[in-house]
N, C-alpha and C positions, 0 to 999 in steps of 0.2 A: 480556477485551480490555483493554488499557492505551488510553487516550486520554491525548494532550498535546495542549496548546492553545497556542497564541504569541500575543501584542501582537496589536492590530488597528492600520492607519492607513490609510495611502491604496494603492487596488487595486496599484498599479505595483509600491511598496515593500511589499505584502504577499508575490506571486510571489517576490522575493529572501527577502525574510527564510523564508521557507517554502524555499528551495532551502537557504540557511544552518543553518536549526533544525534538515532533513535532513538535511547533511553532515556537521554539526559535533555534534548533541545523540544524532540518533536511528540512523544509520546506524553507529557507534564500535560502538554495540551489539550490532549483529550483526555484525563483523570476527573475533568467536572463532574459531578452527578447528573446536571443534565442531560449530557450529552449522552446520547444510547446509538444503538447497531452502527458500528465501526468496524468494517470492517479492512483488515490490514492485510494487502496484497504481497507475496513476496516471492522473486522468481526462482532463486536457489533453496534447493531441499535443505541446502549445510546451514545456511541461516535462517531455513524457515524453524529449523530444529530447536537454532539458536537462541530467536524469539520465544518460540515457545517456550524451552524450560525458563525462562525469565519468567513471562507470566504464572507457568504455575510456583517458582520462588517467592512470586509477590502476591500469590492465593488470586490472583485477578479471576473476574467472570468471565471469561473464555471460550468457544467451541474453536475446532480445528476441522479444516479439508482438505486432506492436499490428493495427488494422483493415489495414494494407495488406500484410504477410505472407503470402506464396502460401502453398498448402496443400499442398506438399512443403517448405515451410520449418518451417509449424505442428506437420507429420508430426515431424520430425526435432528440433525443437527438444523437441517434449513426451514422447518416448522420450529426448533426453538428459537433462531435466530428471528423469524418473523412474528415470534408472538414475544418478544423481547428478555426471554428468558439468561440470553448471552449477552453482554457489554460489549465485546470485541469476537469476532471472527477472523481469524490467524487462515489464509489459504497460500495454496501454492500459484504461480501461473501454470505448472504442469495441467493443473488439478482445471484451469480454466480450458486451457488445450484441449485435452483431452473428453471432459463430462460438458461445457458448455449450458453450463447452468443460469438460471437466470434467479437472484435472488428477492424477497422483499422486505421491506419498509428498513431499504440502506440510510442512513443517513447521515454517513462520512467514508469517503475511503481515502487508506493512506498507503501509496505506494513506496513498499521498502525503497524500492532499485526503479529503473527505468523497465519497462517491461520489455522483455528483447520483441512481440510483437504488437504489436500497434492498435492491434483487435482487442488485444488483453485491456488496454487502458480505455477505450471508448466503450468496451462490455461493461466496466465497472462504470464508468460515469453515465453513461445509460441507465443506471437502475437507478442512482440518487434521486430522491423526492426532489420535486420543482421547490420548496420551502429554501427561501432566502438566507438562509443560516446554515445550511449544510453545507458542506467540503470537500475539497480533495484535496490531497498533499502528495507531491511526489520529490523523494530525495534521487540527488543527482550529483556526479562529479563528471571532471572535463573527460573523465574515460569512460564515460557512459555517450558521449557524443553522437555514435553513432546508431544508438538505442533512441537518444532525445529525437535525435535529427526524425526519425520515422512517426513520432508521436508529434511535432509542433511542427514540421518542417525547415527547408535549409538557414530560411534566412534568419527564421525567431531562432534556432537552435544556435548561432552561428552567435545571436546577438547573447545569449542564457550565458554560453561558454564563458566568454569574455567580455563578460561582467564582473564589475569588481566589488556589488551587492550579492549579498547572500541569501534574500529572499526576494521571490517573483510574483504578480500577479499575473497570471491568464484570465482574459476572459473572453468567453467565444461570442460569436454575433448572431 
């Protein structure tokens, strides 16, 4: 998994700067044509909203899920997502919480935030295809600490924190 990390300051101005790192740093990177089902985890509804109207601004190929998704929209969206009809899938972690869905042929996910539970991030890395070219990305700042701390444990989070790089390689064994 890649992790980046941005500036910390004040709550308000962290939200933007986290919308900015994503439009402008991390999302360029998945614009390839190659690359297909991406799908982009994110735990707040206020930003997942956020995201959204961006993609549809920039006409992207798109489905969304998040907790309030009827289950003929779930149905429909997660058969186009698997037969590649959508480039990016936009979900909530409510939406993971809650319906506990299992997707297929993911072949990048990118976590807005840290996911406040820990399940949230190994459900998604769980579906990725074993193919040596697929990803995860998770953005993080030093106030997310205690969200990282749960996902990589005390001492790699301790080491992520204070770092004075801005990007990370994970890799599990």
């Amino acid at each position: 998994a890649v992790v980046s990390t941005q500036s910390t300051g004040a709550l308000d101005y962290m939200t933007t700067q986290r919308f900015e790192s994503f439009i402008h740093s991390v999302l360029p990177r998945y614009r390839s044509p190659d690359l297909r089902s991406i799908v982009i985890v994110i735990p707040s509804y206020f930003d997942f909203v956020k995201v959204r109207n961006h993609f549809k601004r920039e006409s992207s190929s798109f489905a969304q899920l998040s907790e309030y998704s009827s289950n003929r929209s779930v149905t429909n969206v997660r058969r186009g997502f698997a037969e590649g009809t959508f480039k990016y899938l936009l979900t909530t972690e409510r939406f993971f919480f809650f319906k506990r869905y299992t997707l297929k042929n993911v072949g990048h996910v990118v976590f807005y935030e840290a996911p406040l539970h820990a399940e949230c991030y190994t459900h998604y890395l769980n579906m990725l295809h074993t193919a040596p070219d697929h990803t995860a990305t998770l953005l993080y700042c030093k106030l997310d600490g205690t969200k990282l701390e749960r996902i990589v444990g005390e001492k790699q989070c301790r080491l992520l924190i204070n770092s004075t790089q801005t990007t990370h390689m994970i890799v599990s064994q």
